[in-house]
ChimeraX commands (.cxc) that place a marker at each C-alpha (Angstrom):
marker #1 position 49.99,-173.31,204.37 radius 0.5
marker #1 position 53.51,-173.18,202.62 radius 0.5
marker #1 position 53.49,-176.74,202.19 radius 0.5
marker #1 position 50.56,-176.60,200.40 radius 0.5
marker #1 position 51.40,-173.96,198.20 radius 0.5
marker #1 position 54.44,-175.62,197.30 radius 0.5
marker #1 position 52.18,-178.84,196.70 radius 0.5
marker #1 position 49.89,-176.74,194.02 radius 0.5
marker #1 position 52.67,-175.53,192.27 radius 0.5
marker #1 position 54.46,-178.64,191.51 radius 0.5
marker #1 position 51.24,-180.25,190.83 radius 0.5
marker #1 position 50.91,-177.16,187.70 radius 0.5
marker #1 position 54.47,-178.16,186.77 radius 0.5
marker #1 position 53.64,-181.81,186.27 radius 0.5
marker #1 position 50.56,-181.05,184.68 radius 0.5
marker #1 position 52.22,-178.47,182.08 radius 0.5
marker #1 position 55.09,-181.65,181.50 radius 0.5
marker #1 position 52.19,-183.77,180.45 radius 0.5
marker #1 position 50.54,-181.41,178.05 radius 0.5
marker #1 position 54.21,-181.08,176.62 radius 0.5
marker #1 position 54.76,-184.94,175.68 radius 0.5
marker #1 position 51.13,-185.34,174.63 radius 0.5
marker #1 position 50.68,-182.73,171.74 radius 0.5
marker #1 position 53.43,-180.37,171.80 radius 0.5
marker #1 position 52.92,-176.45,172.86 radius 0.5
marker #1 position 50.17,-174.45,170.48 radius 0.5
marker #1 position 50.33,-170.89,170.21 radius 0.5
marker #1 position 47.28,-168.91,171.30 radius 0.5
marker #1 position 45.24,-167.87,168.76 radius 0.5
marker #1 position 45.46,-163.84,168.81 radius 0.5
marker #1 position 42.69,-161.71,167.60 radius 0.5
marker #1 position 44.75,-159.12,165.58 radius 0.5
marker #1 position 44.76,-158.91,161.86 radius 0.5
marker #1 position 46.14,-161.82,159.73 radius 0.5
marker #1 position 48.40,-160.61,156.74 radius 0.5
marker #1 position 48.00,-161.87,153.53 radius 0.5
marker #1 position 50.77,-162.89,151.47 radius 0.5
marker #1 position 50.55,-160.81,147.86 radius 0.5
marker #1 position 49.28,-163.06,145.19 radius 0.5
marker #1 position 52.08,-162.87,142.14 radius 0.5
marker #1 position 50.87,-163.91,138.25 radius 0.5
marker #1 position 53.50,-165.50,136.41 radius 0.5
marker #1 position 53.74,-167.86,133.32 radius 0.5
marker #1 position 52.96,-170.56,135.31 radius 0.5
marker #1 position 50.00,-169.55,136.63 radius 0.5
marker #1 position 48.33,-168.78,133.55 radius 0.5
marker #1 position 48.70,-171.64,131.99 radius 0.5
marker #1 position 47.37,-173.43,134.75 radius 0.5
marker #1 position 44.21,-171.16,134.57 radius 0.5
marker #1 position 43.85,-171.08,130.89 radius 0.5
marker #1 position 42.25,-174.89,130.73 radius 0.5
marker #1 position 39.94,-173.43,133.74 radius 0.5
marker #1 position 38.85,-170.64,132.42 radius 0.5
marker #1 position 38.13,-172.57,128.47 radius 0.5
marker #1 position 35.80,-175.04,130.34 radius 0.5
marker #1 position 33.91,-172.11,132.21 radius 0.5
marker #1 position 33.11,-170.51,128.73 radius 0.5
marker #1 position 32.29,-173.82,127.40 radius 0.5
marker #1 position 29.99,-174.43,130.19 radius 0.5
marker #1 position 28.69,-171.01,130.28 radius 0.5
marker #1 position 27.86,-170.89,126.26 radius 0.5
marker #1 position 30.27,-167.96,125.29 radius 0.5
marker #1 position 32.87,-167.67,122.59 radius 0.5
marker #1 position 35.91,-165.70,123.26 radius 0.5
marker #1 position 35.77,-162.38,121.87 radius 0.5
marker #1 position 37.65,-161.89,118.62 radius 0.5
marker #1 position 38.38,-158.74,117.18 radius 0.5
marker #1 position 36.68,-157.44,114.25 radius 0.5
marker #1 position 38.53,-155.40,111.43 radius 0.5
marker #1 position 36.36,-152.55,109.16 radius 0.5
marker #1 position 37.42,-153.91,105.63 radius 0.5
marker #1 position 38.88,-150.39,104.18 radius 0.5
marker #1 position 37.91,-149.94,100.61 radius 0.5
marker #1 position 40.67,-150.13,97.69 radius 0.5
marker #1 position 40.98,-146.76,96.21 radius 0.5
marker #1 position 40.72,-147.40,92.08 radius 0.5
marker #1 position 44.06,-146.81,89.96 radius 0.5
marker #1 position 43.97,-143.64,87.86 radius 0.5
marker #1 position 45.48,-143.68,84.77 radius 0.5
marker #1 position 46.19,-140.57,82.37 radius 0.5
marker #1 position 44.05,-140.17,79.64 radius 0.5
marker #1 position 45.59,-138.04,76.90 radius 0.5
marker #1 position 43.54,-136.81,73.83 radius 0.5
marker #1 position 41.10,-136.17,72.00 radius 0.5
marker #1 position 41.74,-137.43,68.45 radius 0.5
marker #1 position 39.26,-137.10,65.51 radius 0.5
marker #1 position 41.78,-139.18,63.83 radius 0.5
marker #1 position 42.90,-142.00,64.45 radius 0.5
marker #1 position 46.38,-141.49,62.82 radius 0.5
marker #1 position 47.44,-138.66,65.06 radius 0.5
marker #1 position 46.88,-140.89,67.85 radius 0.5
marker #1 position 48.75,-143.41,66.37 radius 0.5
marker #1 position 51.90,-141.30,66.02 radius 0.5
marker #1 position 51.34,-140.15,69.43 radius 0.5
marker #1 position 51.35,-143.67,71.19 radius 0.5
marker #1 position 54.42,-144.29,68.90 radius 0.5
marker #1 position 56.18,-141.10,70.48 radius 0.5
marker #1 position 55.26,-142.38,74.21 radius 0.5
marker #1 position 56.08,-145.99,73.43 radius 0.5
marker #1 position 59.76,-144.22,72.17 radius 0.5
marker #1 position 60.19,-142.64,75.49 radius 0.5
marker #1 position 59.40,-146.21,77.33 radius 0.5
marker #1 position 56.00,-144.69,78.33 radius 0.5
marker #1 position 53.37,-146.96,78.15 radius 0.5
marker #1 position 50.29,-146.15,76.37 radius 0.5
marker #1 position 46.94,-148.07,74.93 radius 0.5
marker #1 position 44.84,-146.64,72.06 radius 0.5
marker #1 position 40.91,-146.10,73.24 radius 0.5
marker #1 position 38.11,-145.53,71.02 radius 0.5
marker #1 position 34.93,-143.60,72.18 radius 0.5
marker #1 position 31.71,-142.55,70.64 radius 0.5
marker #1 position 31.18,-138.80,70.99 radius 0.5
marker #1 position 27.43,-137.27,70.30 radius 0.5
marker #1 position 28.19,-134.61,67.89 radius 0.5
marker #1 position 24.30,-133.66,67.17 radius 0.5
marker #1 position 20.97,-134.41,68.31 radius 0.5
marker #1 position 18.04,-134.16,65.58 radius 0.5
marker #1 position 14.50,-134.34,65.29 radius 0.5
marker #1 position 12.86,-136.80,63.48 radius 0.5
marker #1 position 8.95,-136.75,62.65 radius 0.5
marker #1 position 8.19,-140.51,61.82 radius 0.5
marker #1 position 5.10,-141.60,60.58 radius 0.5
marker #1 position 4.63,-145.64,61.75 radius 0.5
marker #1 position 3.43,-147.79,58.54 radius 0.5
marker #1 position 2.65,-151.53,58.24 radius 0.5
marker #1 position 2.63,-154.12,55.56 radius 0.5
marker #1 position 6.43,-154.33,54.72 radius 0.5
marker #1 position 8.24,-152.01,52.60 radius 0.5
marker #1 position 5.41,-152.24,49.90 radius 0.5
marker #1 position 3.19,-150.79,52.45 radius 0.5
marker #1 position 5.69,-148.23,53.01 radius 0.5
marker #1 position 6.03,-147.30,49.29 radius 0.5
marker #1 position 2.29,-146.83,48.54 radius 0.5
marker #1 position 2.26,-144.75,51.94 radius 0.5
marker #1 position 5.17,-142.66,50.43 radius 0.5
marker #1 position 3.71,-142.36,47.12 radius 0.5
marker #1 position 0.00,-141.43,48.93 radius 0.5
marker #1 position 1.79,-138.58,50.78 radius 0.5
marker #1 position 4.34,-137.19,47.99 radius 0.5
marker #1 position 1.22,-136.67,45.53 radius 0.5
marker #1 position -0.46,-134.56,48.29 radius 0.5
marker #1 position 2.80,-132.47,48.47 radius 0.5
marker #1 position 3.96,-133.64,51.72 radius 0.5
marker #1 position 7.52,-133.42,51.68 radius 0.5
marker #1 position 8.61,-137.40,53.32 radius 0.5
marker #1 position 10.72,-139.80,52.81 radius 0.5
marker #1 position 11.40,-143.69,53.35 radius 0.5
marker #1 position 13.46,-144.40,56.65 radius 0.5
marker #1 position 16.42,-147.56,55.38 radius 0.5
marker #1 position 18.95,-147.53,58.60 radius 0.5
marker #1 position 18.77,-147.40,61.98 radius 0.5
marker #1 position 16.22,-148.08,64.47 radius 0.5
marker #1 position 13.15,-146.36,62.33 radius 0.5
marker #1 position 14.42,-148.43,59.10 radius 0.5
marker #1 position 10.74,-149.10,57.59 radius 0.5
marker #1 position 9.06,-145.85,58.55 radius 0.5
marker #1 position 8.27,-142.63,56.73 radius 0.5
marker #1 position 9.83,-139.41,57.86 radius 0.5
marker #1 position 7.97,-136.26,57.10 radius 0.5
marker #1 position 10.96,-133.62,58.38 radius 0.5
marker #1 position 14.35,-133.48,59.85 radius 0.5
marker #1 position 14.81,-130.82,62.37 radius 0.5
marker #1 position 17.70,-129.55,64.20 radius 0.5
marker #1 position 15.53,-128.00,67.32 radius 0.5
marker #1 position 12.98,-129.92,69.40 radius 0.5
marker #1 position 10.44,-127.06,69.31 radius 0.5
marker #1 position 10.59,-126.48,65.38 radius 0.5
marker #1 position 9.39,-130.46,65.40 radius 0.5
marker #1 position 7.02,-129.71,67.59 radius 0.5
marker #1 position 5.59,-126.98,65.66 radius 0.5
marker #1 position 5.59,-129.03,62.94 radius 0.5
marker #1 position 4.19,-132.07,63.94 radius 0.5
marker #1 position 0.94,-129.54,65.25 radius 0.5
marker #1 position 0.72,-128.11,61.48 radius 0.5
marker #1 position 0.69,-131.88,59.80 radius 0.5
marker #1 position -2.31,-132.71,62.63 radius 0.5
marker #1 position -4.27,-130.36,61.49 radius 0.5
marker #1 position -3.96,-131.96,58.05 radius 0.5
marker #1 position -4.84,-135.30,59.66 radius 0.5
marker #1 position -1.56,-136.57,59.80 radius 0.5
marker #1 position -0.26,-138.50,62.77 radius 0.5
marker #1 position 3.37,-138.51,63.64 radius 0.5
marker #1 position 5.72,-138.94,66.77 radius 0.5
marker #1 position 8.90,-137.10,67.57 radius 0.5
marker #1 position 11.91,-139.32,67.02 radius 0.5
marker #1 position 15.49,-137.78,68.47 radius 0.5
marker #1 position 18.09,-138.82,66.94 radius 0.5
marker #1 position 21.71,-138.73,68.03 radius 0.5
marker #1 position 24.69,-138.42,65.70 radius 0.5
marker #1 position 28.17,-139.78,66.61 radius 0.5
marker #1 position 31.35,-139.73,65.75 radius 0.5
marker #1 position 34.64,-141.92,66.79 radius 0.5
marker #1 position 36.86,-140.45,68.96 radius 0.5
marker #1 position 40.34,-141.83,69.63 radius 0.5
marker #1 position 42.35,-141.32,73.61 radius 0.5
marker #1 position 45.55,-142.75,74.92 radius 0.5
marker #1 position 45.44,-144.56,77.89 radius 0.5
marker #1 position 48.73,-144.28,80.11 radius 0.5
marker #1 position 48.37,-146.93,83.16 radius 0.5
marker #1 position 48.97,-146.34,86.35 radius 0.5
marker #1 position 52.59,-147.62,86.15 radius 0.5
marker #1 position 53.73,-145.47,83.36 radius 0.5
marker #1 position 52.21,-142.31,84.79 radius 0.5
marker #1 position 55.10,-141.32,86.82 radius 0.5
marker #1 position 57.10,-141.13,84.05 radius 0.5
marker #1 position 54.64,-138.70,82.38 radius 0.5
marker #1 position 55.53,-135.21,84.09 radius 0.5
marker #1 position 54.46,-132.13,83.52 radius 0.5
marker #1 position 57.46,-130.93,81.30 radius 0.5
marker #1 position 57.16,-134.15,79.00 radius 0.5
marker #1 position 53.38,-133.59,78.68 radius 0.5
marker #1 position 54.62,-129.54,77.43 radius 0.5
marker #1 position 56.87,-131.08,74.76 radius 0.5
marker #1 position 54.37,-133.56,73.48 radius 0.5
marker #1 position 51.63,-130.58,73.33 radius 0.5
marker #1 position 54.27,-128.28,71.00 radius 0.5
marker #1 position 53.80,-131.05,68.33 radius 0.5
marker #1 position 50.33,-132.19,69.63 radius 0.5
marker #1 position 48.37,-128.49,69.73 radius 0.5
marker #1 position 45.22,-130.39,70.25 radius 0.5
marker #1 position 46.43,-132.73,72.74 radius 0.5
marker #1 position 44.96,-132.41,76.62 radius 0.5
marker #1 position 45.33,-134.73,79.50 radius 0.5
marker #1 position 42.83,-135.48,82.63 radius 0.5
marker #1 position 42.79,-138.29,85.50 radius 0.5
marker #1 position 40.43,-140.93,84.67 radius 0.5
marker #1 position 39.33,-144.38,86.20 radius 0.5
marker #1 position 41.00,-146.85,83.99 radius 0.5
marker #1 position 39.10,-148.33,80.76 radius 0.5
marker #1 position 39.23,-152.05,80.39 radius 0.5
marker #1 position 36.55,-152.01,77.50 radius 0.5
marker #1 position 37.98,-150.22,74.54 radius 0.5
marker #1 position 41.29,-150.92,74.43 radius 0.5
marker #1 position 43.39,-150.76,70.80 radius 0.5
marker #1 position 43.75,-153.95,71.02 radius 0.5
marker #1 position 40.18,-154.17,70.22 radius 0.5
marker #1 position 39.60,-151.62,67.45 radius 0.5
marker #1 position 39.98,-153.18,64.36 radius 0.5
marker link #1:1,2 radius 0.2
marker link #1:2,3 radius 0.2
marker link #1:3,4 radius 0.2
marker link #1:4,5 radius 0.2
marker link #1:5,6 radius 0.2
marker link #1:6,7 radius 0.2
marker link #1:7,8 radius 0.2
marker link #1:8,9 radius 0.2
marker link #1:9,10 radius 0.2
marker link #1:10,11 radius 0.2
marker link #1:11,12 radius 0.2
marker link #1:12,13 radius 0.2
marker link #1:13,14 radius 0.2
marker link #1:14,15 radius 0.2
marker link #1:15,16 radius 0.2
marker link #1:16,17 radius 0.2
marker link #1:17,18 radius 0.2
marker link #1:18,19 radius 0.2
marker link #1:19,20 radius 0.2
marker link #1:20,21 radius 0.2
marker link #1:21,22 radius 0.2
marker link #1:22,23 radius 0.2
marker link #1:23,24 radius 0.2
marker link #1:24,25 radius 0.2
marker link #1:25,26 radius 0.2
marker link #1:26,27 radius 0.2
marker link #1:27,28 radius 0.2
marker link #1:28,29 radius 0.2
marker link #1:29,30 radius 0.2
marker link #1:30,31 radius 0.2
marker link #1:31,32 radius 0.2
marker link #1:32,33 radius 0.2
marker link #1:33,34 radius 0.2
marker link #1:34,35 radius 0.2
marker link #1:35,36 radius 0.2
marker link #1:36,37 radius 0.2
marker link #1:37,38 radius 0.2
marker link #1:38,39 radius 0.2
marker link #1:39,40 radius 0.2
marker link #1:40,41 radius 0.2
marker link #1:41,42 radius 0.2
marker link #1:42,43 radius 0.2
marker link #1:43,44 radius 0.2
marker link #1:44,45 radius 0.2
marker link #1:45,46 radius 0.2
marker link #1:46,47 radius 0.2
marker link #1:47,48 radius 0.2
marker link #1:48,49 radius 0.2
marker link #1:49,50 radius 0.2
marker link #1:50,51 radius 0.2
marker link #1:51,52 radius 0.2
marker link #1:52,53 radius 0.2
marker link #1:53,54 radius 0.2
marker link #1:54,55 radius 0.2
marker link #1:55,56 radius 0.2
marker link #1:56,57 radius 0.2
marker link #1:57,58 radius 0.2
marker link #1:58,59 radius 0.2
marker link #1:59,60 radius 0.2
marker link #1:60,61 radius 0.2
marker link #1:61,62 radius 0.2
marker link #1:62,63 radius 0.2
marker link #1:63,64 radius 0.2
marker link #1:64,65 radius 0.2
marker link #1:65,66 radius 0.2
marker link #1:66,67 radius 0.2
marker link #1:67,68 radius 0.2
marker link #1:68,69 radius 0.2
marker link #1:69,70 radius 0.2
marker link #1:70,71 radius 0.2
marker link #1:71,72 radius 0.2
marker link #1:72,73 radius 0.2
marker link #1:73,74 radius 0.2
marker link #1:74,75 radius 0.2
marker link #1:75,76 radius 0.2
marker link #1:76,77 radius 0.2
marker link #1:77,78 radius 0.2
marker link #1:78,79 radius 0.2
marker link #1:79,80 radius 0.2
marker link #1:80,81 radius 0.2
marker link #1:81,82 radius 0.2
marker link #1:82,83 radius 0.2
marker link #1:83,84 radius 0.2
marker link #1:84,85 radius 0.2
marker link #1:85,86 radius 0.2
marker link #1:86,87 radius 0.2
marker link #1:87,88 radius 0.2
marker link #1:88,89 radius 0.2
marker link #1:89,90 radius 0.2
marker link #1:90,91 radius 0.2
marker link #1:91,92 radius 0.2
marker link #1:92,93 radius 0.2
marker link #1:93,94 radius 0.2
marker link #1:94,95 radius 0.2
marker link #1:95,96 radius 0.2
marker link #1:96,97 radius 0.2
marker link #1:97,98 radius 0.2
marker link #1:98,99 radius 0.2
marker link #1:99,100 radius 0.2
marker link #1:100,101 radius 0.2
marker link #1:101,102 radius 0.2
marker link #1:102,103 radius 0.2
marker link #1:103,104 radius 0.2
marker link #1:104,105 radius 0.2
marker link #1:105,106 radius 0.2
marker link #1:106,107 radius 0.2
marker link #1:107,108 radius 0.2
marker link #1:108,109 radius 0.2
marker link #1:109,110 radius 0.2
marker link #1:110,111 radius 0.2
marker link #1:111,112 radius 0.2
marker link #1:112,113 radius 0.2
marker link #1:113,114 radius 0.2
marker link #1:114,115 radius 0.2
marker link #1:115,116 radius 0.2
marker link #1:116,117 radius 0.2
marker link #1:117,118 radius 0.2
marker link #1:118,119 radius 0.2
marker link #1:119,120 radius 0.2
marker link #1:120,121 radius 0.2
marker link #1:121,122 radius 0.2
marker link #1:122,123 radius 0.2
marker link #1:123,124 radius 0.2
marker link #1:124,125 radius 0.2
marker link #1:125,126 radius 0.2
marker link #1:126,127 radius 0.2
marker link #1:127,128 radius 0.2
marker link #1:128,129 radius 0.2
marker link #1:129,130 radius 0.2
marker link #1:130,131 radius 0.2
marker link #1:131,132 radius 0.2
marker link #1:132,133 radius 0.2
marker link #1:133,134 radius 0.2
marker link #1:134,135 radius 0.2
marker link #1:135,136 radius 0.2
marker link #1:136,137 radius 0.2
marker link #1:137,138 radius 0.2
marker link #1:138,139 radius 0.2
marker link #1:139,140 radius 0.2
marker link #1:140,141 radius 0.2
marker link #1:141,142 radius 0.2
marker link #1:142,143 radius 0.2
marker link #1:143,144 radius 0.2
marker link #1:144,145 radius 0.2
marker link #1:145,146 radius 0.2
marker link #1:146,147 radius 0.2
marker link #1:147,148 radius 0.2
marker link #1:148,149 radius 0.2
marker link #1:149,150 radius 0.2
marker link #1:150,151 radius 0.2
marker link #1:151,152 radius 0.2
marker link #1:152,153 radius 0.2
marker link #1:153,154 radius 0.2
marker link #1:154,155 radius 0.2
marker link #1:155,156 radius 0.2
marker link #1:156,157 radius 0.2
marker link #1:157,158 radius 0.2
marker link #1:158,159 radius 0.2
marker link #1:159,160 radius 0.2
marker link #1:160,161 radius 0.2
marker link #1:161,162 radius 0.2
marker link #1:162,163 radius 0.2
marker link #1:163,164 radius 0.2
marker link #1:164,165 radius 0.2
marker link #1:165,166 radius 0.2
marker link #1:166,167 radius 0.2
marker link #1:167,168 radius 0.2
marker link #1:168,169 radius 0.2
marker link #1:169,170 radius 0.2
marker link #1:170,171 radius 0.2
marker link #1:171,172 radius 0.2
marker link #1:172,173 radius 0.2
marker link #1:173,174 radius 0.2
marker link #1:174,175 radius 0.2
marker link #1:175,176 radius 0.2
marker link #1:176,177 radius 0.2
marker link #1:177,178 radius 0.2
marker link #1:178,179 radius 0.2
marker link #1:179,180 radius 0.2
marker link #1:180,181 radius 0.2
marker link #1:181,182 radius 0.2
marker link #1:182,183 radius 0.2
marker link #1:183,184 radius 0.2
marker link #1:184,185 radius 0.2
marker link #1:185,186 radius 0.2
marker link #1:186,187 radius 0.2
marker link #1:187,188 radius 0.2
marker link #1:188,189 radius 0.2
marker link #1:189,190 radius 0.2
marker link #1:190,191 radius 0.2
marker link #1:191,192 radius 0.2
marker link #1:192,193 radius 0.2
marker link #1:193,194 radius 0.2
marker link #1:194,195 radius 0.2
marker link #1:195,196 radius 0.2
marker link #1:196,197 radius 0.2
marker link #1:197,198 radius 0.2
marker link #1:198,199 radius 0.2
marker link #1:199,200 radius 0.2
marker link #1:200,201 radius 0.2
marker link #1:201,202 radius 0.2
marker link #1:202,203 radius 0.2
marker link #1:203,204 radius 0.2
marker link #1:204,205 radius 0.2
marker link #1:205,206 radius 0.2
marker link #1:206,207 radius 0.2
marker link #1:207,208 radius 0.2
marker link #1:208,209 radius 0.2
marker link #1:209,210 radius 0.2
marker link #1:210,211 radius 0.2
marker link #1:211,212 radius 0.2
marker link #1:212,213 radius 0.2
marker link #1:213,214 radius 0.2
marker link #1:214,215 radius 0.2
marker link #1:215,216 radius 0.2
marker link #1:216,217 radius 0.2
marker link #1:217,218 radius 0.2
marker link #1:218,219 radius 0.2
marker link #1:219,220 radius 0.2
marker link #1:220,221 radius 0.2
marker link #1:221,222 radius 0.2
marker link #1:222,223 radius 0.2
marker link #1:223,224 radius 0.2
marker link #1:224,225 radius 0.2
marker link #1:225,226 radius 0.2
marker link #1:226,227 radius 0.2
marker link #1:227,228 radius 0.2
marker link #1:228,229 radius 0.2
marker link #1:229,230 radius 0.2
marker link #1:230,231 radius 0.2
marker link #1:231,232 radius 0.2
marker link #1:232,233 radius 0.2
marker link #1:233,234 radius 0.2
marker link #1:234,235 radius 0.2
marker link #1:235,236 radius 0.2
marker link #1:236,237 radius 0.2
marker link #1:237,238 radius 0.2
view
């Protein structure tokens, strides 16, 4: 029995030598948890997966996102608007004054409605010598008229000026009744007014204690924050 014992347990030892010289010892597969290794991004790595992920978007249709910037809206230059002039030498002497005190300054002319009157017009045809025998026609009937020379009505008759709409209007009712047809006309009356224009670069340089010594020896002078005018510039004004 011993001898057979000792028999099986060098016949295990030779066996074990064999496995040895044939493929080595493996270690047993264990059925505990594998740790991972922790995955680290560097440069390297990115680079490497930039081509990748290009061809995926290719494939895939999509364009990288880009980002998109709200367009913000230019606020427009103010420039100081000083004035206004019923003549235009005052402002003149003014912009001389600013120009003196390195204060740039551009002469602006504006027309100002002054008054709005009433016109009853009485439309006539064949020329002015249709007009004439219409005038005469109406003046020997004692209707007070007259031909129209200027302006938009030029050719016409007028049978009244009036300064209110509602005294035309009563008018106009009265000379129906006589079997006269006219039409309300308004017409606006305008006068040239003159402004300074200081730019937006010069208007630091007008402060409020240089605008109170130009007002002692410009009484009517007053100043306000407009958008700047490029159409009427002095340079323009003959």
């Amino acid at each position: 029995m011993r001898s057979l014992f000792l028999f099986l347990l060098l016949l295990n030892v030779l066996y074990a030598l064999w496995q040895w010289q044939v493929g080595g010892w493996q270690v047993p597969a264990t059925a505990g948890p594998v740790l991972e290794q922790p995955f680290r991004v560097t440069d390297s790595t990115v680079s490497d997966a930039a081509p990748l992920i290009q061809r995926d978007e290719a494939r895939s249709g999509l364009q990288p996102a880009t980002e998109f910037v709200t367009p913000v809206e230019s606020t427009p230059a103010l420039c100081v608007m000083l004035g206004t002039f019923a003549n235009r030498a005052e402002a003149d002497q003014l912009r001389q004054r600013l120009l003196a005190l390195d204060v740039a300054a551009e002469l602006v002319a504006r027309e100002e409605v002054t008054t709005t009157d009433y016109w009853l017009v009485m439309a006539v045809s064949g020329g002015s010598k249709g007009a004439l025998a219409r005038l005469s026609a109406l003046q020997e009937r004692g209707v007070d008229s007259f031909l129209i020379t200027r302006g938009d009505l030029a050719g016409n008759l007028s049978l009244g000026v009036f300064s209110q709409q509602d005294y035309a209007a009563a008018r106009q009712a009265q000379l129906a009744t006589e079997g006269y047809q006219v039409e309300i006309k308004a017409v606006e009356k305008t006068r040239e007014q003159y402004l300074l224009q200081v730019p937006p670069r010069s208007r630091r340089l007008l402060d409020q204690a240089m605008l109170t010594r130009l007002r002692a020896d410009f009484p009517s002078m007053q100043h306000q924050y407009q958008a700047c005018d490029g159409v009427a510039k002095g340079s323009d004004i003959p």
